[in-house]
TIVOGU-248279 format. One record per residue: x negated, y, z negated of N, C-alpha, C, CB in turn; residue in three letters. Coordinates in steps of 0.1 Angstrom, whole numbers, plus 5000, padded with zeros to 4 digits. Each point is the difference from the previous one (the first is absolute). Glycine has a CB too. Example, Ala and Ser with C-alpha at 12.3 -4.5 7.8 and 13.67 -1.06 7.14 Angstrom:
residues 2
486849434922500950125000499150125000501949884988ALA 498550235019499150115000500850114992498849945022SER 
***
This chain:
residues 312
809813878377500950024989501449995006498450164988UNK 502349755005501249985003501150105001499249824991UNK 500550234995501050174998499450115008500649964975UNK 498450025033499650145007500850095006498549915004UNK 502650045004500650045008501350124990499249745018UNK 501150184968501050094983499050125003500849794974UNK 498050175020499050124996499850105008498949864991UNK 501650145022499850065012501250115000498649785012UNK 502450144987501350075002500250084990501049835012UNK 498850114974499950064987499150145001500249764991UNK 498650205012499350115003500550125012498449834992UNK 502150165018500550085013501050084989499849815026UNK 501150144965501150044999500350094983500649775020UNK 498450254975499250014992499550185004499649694998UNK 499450265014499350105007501450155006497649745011UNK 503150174994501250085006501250074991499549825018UNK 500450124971501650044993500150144997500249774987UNK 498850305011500050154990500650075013497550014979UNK 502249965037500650085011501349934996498050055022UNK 502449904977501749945001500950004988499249855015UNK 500350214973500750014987499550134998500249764991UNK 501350274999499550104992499150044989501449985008UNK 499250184985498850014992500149904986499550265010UNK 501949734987500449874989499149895003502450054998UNK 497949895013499549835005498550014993501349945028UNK 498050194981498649964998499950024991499250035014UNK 501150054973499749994982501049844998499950354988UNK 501149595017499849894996499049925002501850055000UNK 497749915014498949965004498650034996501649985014UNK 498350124982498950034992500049914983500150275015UNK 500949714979500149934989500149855002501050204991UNK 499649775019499849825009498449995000502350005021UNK 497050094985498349975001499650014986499450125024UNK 500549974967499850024986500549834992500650325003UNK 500149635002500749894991499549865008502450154991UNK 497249925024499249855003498550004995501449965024UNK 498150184974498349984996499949934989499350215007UNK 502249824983500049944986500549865002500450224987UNK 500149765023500549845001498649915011503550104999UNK 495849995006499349875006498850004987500550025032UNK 499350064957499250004988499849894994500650194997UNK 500849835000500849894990499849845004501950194996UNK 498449815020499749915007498849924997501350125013UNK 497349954990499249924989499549944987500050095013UNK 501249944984500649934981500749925002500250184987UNK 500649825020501749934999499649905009502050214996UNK 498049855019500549905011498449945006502750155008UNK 496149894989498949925001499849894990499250205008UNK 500649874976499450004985500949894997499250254993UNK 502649795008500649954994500150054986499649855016UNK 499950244982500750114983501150045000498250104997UNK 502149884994501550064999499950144990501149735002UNK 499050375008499650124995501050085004497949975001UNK 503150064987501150105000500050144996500849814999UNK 497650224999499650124996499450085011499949914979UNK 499950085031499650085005499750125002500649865003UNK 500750214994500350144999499250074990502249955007UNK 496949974986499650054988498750065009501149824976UNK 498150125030499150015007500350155009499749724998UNK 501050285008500650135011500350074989501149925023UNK 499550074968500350124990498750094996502049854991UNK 496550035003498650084996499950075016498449814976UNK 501050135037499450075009500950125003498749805008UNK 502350224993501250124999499150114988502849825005UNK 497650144984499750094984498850055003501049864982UNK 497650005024498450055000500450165010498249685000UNK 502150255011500150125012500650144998500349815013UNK 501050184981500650134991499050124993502049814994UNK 497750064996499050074990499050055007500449854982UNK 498950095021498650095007500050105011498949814995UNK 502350165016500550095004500450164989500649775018UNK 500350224977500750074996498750094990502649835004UNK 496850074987499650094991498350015001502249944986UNK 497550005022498850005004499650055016500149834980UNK 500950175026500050095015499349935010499850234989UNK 500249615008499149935011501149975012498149874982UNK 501550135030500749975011500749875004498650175005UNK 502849854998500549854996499349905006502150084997UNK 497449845013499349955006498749964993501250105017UNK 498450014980498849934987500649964986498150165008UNK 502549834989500849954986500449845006501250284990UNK 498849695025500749855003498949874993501250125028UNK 497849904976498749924998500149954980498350165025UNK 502050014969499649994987501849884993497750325000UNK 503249745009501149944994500649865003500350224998UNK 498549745014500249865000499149914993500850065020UNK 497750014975499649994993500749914983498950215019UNK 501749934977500350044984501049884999499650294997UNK 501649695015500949885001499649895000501050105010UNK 497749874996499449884999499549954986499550055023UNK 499850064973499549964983500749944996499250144993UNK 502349985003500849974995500849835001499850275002UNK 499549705009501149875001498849924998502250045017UNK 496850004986498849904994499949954983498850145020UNK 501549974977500249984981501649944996498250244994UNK 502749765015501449954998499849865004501550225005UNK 497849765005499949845005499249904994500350085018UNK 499049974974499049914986500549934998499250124987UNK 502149965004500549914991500749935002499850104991UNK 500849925023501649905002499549955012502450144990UNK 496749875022499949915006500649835000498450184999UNK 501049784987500249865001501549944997497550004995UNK 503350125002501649975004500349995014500650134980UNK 500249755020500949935012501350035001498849844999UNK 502150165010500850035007500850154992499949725011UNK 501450184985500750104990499650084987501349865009UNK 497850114984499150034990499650125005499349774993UNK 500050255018498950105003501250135009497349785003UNK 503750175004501250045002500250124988500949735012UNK 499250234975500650084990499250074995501449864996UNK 497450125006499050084995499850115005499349864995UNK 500750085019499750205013501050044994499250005028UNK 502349974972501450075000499350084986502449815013UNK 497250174976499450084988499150075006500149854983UNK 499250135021498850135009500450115005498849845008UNK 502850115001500250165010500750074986500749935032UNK 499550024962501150034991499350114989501449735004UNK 497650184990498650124991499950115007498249834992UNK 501150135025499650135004501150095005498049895005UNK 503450134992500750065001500450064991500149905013UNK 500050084975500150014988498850094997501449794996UNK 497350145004499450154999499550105004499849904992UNK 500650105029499850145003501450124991498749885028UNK 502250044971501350024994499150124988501849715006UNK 497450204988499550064986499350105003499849824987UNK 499350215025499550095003498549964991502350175006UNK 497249755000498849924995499050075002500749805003UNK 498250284984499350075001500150135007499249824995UNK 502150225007500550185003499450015012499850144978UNK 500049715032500250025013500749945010498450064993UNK 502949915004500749905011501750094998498349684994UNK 501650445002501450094993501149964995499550125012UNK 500549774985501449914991501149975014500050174969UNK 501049865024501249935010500350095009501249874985UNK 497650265020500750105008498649955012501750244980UNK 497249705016499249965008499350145006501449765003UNK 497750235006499150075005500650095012498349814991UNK 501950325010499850065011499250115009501549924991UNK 498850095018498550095010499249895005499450234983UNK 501049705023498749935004499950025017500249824978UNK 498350215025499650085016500549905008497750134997UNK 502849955012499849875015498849975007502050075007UNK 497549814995498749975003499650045018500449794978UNK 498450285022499749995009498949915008501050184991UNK 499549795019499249885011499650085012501549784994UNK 496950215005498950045009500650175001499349725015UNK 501150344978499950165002502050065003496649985015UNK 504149914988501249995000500750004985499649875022UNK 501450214977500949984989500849915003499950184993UNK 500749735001500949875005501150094989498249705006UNK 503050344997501050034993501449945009498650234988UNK 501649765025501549965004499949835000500550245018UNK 500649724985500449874996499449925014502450064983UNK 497749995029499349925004498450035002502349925008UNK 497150104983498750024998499949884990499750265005UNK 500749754986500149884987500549845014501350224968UNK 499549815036500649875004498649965005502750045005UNK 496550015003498849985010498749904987500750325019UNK 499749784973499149984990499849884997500550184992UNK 500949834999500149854989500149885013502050124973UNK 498449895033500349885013498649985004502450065010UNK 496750014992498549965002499349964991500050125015UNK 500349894975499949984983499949835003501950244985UNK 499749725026500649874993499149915008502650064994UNK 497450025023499449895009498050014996502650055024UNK 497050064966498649904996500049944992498950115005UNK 501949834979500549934997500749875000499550175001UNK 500949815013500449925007498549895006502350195004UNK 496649945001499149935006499149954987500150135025UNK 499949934967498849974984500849844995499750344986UNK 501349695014500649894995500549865006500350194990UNK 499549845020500149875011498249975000502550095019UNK 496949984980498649935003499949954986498650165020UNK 501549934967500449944988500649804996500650315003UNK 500049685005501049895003499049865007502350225004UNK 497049865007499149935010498749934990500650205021UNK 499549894968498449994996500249884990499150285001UNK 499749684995499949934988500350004987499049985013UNK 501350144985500650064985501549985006497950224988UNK 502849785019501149995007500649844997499050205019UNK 500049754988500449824997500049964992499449945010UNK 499650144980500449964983501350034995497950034995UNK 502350125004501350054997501149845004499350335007UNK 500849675005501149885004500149924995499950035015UNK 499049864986499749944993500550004985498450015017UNK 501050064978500750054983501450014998498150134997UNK 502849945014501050014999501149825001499150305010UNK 500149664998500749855004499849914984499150005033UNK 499249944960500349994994498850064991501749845011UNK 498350244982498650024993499749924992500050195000UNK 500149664998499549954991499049905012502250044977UNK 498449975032498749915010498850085010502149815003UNK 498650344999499250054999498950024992501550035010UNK 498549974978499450034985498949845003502750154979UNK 497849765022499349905006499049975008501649984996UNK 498750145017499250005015499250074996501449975017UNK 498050114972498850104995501150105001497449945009UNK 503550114992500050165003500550074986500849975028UNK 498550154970500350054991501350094998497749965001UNK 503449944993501650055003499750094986501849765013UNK 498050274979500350134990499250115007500249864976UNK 498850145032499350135005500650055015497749924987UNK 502949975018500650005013501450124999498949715007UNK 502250234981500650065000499850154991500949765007UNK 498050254986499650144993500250095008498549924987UNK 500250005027500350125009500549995014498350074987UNK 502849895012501650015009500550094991500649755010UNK 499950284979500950094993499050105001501749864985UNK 496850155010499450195004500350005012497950064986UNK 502049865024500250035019501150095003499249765008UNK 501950194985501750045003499850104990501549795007UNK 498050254981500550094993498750105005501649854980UNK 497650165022499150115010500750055007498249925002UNK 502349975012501250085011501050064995499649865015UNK 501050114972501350054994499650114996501049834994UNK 498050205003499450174993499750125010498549874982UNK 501150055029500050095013501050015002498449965009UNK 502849984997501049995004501350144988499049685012UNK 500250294976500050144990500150115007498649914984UNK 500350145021499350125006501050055009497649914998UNK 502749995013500850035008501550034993498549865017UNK 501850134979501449974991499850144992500349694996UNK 498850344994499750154995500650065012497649984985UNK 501050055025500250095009500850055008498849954998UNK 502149935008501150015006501250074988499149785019UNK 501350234971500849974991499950164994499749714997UNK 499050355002499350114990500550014990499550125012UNK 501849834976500049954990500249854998500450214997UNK 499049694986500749915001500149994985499349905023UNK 501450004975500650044986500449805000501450365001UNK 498649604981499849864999501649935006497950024976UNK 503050055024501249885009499850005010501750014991UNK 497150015019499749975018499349854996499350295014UNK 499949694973499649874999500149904990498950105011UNK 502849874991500449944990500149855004501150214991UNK 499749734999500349845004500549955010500150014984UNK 500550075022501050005016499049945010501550234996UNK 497549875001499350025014498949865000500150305002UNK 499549704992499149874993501149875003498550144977UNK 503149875023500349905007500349995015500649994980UNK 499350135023500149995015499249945006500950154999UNK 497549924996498949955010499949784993498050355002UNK 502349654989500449844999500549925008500250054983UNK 501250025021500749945005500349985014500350044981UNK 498750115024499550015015499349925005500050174999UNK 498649774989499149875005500549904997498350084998UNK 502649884995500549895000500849965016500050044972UNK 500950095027501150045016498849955013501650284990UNK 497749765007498749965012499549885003499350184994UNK 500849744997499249915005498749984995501250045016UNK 497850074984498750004998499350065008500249834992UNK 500450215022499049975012500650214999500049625019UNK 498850464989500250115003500850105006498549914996UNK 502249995016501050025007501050004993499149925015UNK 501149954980501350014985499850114995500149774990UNK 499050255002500250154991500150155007498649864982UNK 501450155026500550085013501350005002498149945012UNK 502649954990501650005001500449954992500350005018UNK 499449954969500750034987500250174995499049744995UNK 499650305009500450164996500850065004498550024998UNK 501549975014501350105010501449944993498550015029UNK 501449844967501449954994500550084988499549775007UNK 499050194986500650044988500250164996498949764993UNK 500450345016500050124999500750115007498449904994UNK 501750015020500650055011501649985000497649965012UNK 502849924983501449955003500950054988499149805014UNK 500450224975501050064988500550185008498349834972UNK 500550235033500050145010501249995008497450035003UNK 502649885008500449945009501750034997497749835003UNK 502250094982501849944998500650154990499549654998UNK 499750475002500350084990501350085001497750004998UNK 502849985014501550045003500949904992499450095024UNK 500349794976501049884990499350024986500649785019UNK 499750354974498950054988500649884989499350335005UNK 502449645003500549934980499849865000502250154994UNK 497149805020500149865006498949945005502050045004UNK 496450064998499649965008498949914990500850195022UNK 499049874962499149894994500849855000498850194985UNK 502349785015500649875000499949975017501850044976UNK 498150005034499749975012498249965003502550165005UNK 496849944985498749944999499749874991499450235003UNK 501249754986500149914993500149865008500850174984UNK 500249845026500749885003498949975013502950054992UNK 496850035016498949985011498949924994500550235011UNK 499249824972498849934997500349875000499050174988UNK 502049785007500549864991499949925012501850074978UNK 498549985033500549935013498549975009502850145000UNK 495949954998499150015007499249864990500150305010UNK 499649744977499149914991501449835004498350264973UNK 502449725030500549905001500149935013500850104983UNK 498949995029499850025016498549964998501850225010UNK 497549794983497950055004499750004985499850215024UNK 500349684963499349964992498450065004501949804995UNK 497750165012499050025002498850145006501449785000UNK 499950314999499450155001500550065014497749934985UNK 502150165019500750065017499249955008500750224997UNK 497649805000499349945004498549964999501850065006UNK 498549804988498749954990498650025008501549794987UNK 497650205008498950015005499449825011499650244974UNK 499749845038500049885008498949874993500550175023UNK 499749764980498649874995498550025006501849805002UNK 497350194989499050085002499449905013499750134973UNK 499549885035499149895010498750054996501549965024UNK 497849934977499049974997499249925011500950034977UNK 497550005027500049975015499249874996500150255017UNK 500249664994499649874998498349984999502249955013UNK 497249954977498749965005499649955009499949994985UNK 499250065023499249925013499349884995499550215014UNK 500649744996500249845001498350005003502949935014UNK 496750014981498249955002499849925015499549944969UNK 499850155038500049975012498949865002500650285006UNK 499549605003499249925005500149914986498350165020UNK 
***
């Protein structure tokens, strides 16, 4: 692997930060891991698939709500609520992707942007007297792992970051596989893929339940860490961020790694220039997508190992 050597340092430095920052950094850094679980998700939509999915958030908003709810009013332990709310996200995007699948680029663009938008609007409503309108859900337990209470920040940091690096390994073998080639494939051109046998309306069905499953878990964590949430944590904003993180990336996993820290870490960063520093983020972007059209850093060319040669 070419990038072994990023992954390495990435990783060391990663492992080290919570001894060398404070208790701020690490609840920032705890929300950097929270926004890469949801950005390498997405990644299987966007920067595999090629969907243009600006809804995301809608997804992390049900596994959040599933987890609240059954926590809260049903007393299940947060950790078992993860399975069911990556679950309930997936449906959900299973019955949202029916219909509009077979919209292309900008078309399907405007449609998610409607999706986060409904499901905001009706935890807003307090849909079926369980999601509490615009004051949202509070009390929710801190989860315990193997007999541990996980309540300080760097307990979560530990968490969600090991969250990212199995994630990382699902989704790279993901990438390796043959459902993987297709995705690419599809994304380059689905109409010749559609040609080569592959089934591009089922391929991409389930790329968006893949990402929106991990977005429901990625819920869980976000509940727990948070113990209330309420519908402006998953509004239109955020659904552009993780957009514009995989785009920032490239495609490739590493990208969405240090697009996060950019896009999460560096607005933190500049919060002392509080009247100047979104126009100093602004201008970084215009100058990067003009520097690296092509992402921070795109994903490598796949190799494929040669046929042996028929001996004698």
């Amino acid at each position: 692997m070419k990038r072994r050597p990023l992954y390495i340092t990435l990783g060391i430095c990663i492992c080290i930060l919570p001894f060398v920052a404070n208790a701020y950094w690490i609840d920032v850094c705890v929300m950097i891991g929270l926004y890469a679980l949801l950005s390498l998700s997405l990644n299987v939509m966007l920067g595999q698939a090629g969907i243009f999915n600006m809804g995301h958030a809608a997804f992390f908003a049900v596994g959040a709500y599933v987890t609240a709810i059954l926590n809260t009013m049903y007393k299940w332990p947060v950790f078992w609520t993860m399975l069911p709310a990556g679950a309930i996200a997936a449906l959900f995007a299973f019955m949202v992707a029916l219909p509009i699948i077979h919209l292309r680029g900008d078309y399907l663009l405007i449609v998610t942007i409607g999706i986060v938008e409904i499901v905001r609007i009706a935890l807003i409503n307090d849909v079926f007297g369980l999601t509490g309108g615009s004051n949202g859900i509070f009390g929710i337990s801190r989860p315990y792992f193997f007999g541990f209470k996980i309540v300080k920040g760097i307990q979560f940091y530990y968490l969600v970051w090991g969250m990212v690096a199995i994630s990382m390994l699902l989704f790279y073998g993901l990438w390796k596989s043959r459902f993987g080639r297709a995705l690419n494939c599809i994304k380059e051109d689905d109409i010749a893929a559609e040609g080569c046998g592959i089934n591009v309306t089922g391929c991409k069905i389930m790329a968006f339940t893949l990402g929106a499953f991990w977005a429901g878990m990625a819920g869980t964590v976000y509940a727990a860490k948070m113990v209330t949430i309420a519908p402006e944590s998953f509004n239109f904003m955020a659904s552009v961020i993780l957009f514009a993180v995989v785009i920032l990336s490239g495609g490739s996993q590493v990208g969405v790694l240090v697009s996060v820290f950019l896009f999460i870490g560096l607005p933190e960063a500049l919060r002392e220039f509080s009247e100047s520093r979104m126009m100093i983020f602004g201008l970084a972007m215009m100058l990067m997508m003009i520097w690296r059209p092509q992402g921070l850093l795109p994903c490598l060319p796949r190799q494929y190992p040669q046929a042996r040669k028929d001996e004698g």
